[in-house]
C-alpha positions in Angstrom: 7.1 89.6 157.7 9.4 91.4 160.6 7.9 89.9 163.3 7.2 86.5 162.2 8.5 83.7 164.6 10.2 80.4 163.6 7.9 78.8 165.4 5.5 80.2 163.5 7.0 79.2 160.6 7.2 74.9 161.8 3.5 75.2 162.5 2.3 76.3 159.2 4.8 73.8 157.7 3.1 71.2 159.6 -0.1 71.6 159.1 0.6 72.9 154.9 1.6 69.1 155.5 -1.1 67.0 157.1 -3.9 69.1 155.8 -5.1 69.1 159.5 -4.9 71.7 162.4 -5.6 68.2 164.8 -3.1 66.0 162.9 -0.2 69.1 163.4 -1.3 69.7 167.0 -1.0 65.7 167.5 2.6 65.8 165.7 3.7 69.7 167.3 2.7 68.5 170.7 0.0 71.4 171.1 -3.2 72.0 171.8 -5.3 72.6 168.0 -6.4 76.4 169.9 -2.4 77.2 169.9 -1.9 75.9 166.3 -4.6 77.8 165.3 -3.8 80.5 167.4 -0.6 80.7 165.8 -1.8 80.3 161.7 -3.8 83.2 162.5 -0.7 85.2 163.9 1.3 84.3 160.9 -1.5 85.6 158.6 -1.9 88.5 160.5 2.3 88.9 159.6 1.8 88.0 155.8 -2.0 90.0 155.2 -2.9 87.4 153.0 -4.7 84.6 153.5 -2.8 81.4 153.9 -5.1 78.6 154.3 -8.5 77.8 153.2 -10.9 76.1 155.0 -14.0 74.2 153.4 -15.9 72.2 156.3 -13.1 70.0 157.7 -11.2 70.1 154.7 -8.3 72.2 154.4 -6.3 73.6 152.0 -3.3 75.9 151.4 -4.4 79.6 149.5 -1.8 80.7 146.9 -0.6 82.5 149.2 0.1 79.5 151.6 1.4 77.7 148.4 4.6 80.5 147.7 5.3 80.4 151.8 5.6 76.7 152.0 8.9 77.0 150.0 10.2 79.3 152.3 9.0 77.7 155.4 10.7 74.4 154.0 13.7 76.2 153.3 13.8 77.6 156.9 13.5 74.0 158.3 16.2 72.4 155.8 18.9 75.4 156.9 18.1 74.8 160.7 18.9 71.4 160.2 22.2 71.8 158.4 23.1 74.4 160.9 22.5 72.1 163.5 24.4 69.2 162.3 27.4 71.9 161.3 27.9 72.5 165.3 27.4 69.1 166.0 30.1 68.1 163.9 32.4 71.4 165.0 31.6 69.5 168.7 33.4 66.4 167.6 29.5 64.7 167.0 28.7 62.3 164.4 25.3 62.6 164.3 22.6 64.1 162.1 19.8 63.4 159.2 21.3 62.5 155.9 18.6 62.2 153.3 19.4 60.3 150.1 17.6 59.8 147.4 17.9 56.8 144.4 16.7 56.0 140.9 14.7 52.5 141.4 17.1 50.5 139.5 19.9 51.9 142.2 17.8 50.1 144.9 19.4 46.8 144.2 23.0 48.1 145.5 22.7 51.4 147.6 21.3 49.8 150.7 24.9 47.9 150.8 26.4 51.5 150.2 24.5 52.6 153.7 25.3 49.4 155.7 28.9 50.5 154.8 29.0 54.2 155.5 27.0 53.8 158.6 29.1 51.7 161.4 31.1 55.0 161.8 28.2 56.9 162.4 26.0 55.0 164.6 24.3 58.0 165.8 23.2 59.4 162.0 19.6 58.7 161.0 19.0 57.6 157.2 16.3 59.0 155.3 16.1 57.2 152.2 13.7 57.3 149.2 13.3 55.5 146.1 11.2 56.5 143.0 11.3 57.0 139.5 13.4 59.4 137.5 11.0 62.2 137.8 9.9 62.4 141.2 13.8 62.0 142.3 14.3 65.0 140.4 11.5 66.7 141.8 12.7 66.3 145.4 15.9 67.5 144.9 14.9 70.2 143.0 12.7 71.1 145.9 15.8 71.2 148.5 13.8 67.4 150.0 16.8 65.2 149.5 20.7 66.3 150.3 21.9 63.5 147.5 20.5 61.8 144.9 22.1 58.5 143.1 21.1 58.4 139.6 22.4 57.8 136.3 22.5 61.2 134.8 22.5 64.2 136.2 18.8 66.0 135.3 19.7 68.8 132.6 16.5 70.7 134.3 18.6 71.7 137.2 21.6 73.3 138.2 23.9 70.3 139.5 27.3 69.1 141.2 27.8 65.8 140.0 30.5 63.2 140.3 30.8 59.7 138.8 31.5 56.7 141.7 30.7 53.6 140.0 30.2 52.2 136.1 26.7 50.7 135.0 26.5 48.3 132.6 23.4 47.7 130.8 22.3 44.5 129.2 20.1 42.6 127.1 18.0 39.8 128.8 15.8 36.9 127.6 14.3 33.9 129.3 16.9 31.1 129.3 14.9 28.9 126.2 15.1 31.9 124.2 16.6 30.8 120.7 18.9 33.7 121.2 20.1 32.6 124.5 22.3 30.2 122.9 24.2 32.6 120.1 27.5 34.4 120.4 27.5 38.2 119.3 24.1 38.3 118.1 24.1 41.5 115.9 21.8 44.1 117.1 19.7 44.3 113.8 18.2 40.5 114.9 16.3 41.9 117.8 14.5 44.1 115.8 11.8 41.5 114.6 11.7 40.5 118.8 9.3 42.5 121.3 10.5 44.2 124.3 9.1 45.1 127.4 11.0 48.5 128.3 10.8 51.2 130.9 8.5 54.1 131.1 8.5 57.7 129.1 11.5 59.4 131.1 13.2 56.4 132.3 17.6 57.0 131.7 17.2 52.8 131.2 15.0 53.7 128.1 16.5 56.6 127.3 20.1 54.9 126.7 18.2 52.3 124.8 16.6 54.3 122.5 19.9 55.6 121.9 21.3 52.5 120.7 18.9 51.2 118.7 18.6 55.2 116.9 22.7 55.3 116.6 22.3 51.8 114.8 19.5 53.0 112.3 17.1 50.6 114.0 13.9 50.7 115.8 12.4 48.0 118.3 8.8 46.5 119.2 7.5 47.4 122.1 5.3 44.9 123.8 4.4 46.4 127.4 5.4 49.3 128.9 6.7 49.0 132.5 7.7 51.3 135.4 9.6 48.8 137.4 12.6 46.5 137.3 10.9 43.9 139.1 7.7 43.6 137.0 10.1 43.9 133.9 11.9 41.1 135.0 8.6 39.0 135.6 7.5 39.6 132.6 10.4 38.1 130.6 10.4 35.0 132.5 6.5 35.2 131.0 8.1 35.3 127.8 6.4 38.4 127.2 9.8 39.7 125.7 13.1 40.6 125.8 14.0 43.8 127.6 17.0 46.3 127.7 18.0 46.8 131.7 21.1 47.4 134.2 23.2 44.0 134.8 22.8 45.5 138.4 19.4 44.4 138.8 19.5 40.6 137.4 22.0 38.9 138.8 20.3 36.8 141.0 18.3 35.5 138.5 20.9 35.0 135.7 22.5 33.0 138.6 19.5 31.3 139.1 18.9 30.2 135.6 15.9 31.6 135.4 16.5 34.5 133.2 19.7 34.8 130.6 21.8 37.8 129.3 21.9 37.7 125.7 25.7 38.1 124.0 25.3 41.3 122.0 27.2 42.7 119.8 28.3 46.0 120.9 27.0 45.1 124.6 27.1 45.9 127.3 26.6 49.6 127.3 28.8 51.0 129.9 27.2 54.3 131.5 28.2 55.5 135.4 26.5 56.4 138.1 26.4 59.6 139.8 26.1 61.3 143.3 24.6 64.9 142.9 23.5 67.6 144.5 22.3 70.7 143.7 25.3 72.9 142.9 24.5 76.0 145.3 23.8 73.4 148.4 26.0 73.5 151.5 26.4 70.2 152.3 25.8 69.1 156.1 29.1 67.3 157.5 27.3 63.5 157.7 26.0 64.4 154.0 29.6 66.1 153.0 31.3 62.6 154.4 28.4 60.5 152.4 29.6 62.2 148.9 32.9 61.2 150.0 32.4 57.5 151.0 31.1 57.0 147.2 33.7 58.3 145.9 36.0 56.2 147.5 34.5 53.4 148.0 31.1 52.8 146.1 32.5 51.3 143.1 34.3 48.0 145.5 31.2 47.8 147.3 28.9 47.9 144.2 30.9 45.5 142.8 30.7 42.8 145.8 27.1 43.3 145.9 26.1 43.0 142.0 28.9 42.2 139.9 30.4 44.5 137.7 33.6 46.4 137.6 35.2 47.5 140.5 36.6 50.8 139.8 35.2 53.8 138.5 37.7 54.8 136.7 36.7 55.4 133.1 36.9 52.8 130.6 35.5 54.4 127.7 37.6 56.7 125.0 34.2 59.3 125.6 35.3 60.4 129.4 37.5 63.2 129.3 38.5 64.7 133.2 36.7 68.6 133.8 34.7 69.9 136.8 32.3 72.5 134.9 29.2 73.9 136.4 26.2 75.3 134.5 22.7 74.5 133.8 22.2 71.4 132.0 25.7 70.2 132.7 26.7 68.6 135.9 29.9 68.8 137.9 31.4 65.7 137.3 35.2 63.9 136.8 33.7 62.0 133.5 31.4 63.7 131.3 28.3 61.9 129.1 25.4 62.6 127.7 23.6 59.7 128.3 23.0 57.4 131.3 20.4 55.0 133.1 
């Protein structure tokens, strides 16, 4: 692989991405002879098939499949080069690419409208999804950050807490429930929930709560988003276990009601994280930092809930550890949402 060109190298990338020598040529601003031309240099370099090609159908060899990662990495060290002399020219540009848990979609678009007045020029790359796929992507060096909360023990992490998340209870306001004080957890066990989906950190704390208390919980749908969850409790489909981040529009509204539990709320933290051996780019560097200082305020003025980070919990303990399975962080727990 001497002689192989980066150009090379962004061509394959492009096309390993569309699936299409006329797509990439469209997106490369070539002519589909040079892309091809091109692939079939890059082969010649790595004397293995890369591609193959059914008809008009195209698709990477296992060969191709091991170079993508490279050719990804290639592209993702450019770029952070790049934006490293920017910022060593006194330019506050760049591509910072975050990545968020769903339920954190209720609050981090605040967090950007913040961070991003001093940095008019910096282009936001943001994507939402569930649990897994978040995890995936940063695994796969796609994302710079990710705001989740827990850091994935499948990786090899730095992690730092920048805000507290409390999760709740909710009912629909007619709910005989609605209208207790300290309802002991063991009452909900006879009542139905709709809950999160296999993986989920909301579902994950909650099944921790209910095992710690000895108890178990009916489960009456099964649902990978906040919004539908919500929906279907209004339905009075059932109660459901969720972040007070996401429902306080409609406990304002009256149209949904957070039930006083004993022993609630749950109090976990979000996280920023990255993956531990990263070198962060300056506008991604500065990001990690905003949080830090000011993600819990913000947070807070968006959708309620304590304004500091600082721990509130006896469990926290202050340590900055690296390893497998454990996170870098400034407050330590095993579970999160």
């Amino acid at each position: 692989m001497r002689n192989v060109t980066l150009r090379q190298m962004r061509v394959f990338a492009v096309v390993a991405r569309h699936r299409s020598f006329t797509r990439a040529a469209r997106e490369l601003h070539l002519t589909q002879p040079a892309v091809s031309q091109q692939m079939r240099l890059l082969e010649q370099e790595a004397g293995l098939p890369l591609i193959e090609q059914i008809g008009r159908s195209i698709r990477l060899a296992p060969a191709g499949e091991e170079l993508l990662r490279y050719a990804n990495q290639v592209t993702e060290l450019l770029r952070e080069a790049g934006e490293t002399l920017a910022a060593m020219r006194g330019l506050k540009r760049g591509v910072l690419k975050l990545g968020a848990v769903s339920t954190a979609k209720y609050f981090a678009p605040a967090l950007l409208s913040a961070f991003t007045p001093d940095y008019p020029q910096v282009t936001i790359k943001f994507t939402v999804a569930n649990r897994g796929e978040i995890v995936r992507l940063l695994g796969a060096n796609e994302l710079d950050l990710v705001v989740m909360g827990r850091p994935p023990s499948e990786l090899v992490t730095a992690a730092e807490v920048f805000a507290r998340h409390p999760l709740v209870i909710i009912a629909p306001p007619q709910h005989p429930l609605a209208r207790r004080r300290r309802v002991p957890l063991e009452a909900l066990a006879s009542e139905s929930f709709v809950i999160r989906e296999e993986g989920s950190g909301t579902r994950a704390s909650m099944e921790s709560l209910f095992r710690e208390r000895g108890l178990s919980f009916r489960t009456s749908m099964e649902v990978s988003s906040n919004e539908t969850i919500k929906q279907a409790v209004m339905a009075g489909m059932g109660l459901s276990f969720i972040s007070s981040h996401t429902v306080g529009l409609e406990v304002e509204a009256g149209r949904l009601a957070i039930l006083d539990v004993a022993g609630l709320p749950i109090v976990r933290d979000w996280y920023v994280i990255r993956l531990s051996e990263k070198i962060l780019s300056p506008i991604a560097a500065a990001f990690w930092s905003f949080l830090l200082e000011n993600g819990a305020r913000i947070i807070a003025q968006t959708v309620g809930g304590p304004s500091s980070g600082k721990p509130v919990s006896p469990l926290r303990s202050a340590g900055t550890v690296t390893s497998r399975g454990r996170a870098t962080t400034r407050n330590s727990q095993k579970n999160a949402s």
